[in-house]
C-alpha positions in Angstrom: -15.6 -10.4 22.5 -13.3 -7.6 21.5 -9.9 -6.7 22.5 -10.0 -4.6 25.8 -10.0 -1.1 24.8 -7.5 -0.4 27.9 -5.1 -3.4 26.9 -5.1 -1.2 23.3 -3.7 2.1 25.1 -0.8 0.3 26.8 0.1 -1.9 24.1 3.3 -1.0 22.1 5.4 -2.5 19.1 7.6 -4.9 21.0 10.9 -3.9 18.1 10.4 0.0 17.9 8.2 1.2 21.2 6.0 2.7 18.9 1.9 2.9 19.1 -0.3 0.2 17.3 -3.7 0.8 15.7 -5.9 -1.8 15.2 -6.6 -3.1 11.4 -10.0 -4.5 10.2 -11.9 -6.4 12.5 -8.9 -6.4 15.6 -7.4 -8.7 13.2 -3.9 -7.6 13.4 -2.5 -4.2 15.4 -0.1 -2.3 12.5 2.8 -0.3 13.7 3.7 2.4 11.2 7.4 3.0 12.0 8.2 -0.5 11.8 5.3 -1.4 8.8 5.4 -4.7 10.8 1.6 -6.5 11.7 0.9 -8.4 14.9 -2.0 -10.5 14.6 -4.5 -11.2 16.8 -5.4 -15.2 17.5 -8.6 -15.6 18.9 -8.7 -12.2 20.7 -5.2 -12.0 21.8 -2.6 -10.3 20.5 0.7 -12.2 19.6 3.1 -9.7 20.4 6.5 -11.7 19.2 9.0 -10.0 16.7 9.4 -13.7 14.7 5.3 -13.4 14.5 4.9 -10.5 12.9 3.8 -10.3 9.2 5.5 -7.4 6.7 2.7 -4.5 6.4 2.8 -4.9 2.8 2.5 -9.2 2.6 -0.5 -8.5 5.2 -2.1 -6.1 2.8 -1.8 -8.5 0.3 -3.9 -11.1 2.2 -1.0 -13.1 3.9 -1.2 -13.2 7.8 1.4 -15.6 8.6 5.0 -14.8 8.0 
C-alpha cells in the first residue's frame, strides 16, 4: 500500500515549513531547503527533527541518523 496521495499535499518539513517530495519507492520524503530526509517505516512517515537523515548520508545509502 502506498502513502496517501492527499496525506503527501498536506505534509510539510516539520524544521523549515517547506514542501517534501517523495524519494525512491516512498522511502524517505526529502525537503530541499533543509537537505534533511524523513523516512518512511512501513508506510508512515516519521516526521521528527531527531529522525531525520542528512540528504547527503541518505544519498550515500545511510537511512538512519
Amino acid at each position: 500500500m502506498a502513502l496517501h496521495p492527499e496525506l503527501l499535499t498536506i505534509l510539510a518539513c516539520p524544521k523549515c515549513k517547506g514542501q517534501l517530495t517523495v524519494l525512491g519507492q516512498e522511502e524517505g520524503l526529502a525537503c530541499a531547503a533543509c537537505s534533511l530526509v524523513y523516512p518512511v517505516r512501513e508506510e508512515i512517515p516519521v516526521m521528527l527533527i531527531d529522525e531525520a537523515v542528512p540528504r547527503a548520508k541518505w544519498d550515500q545509502g545511510l537511512r538512519e541518523v
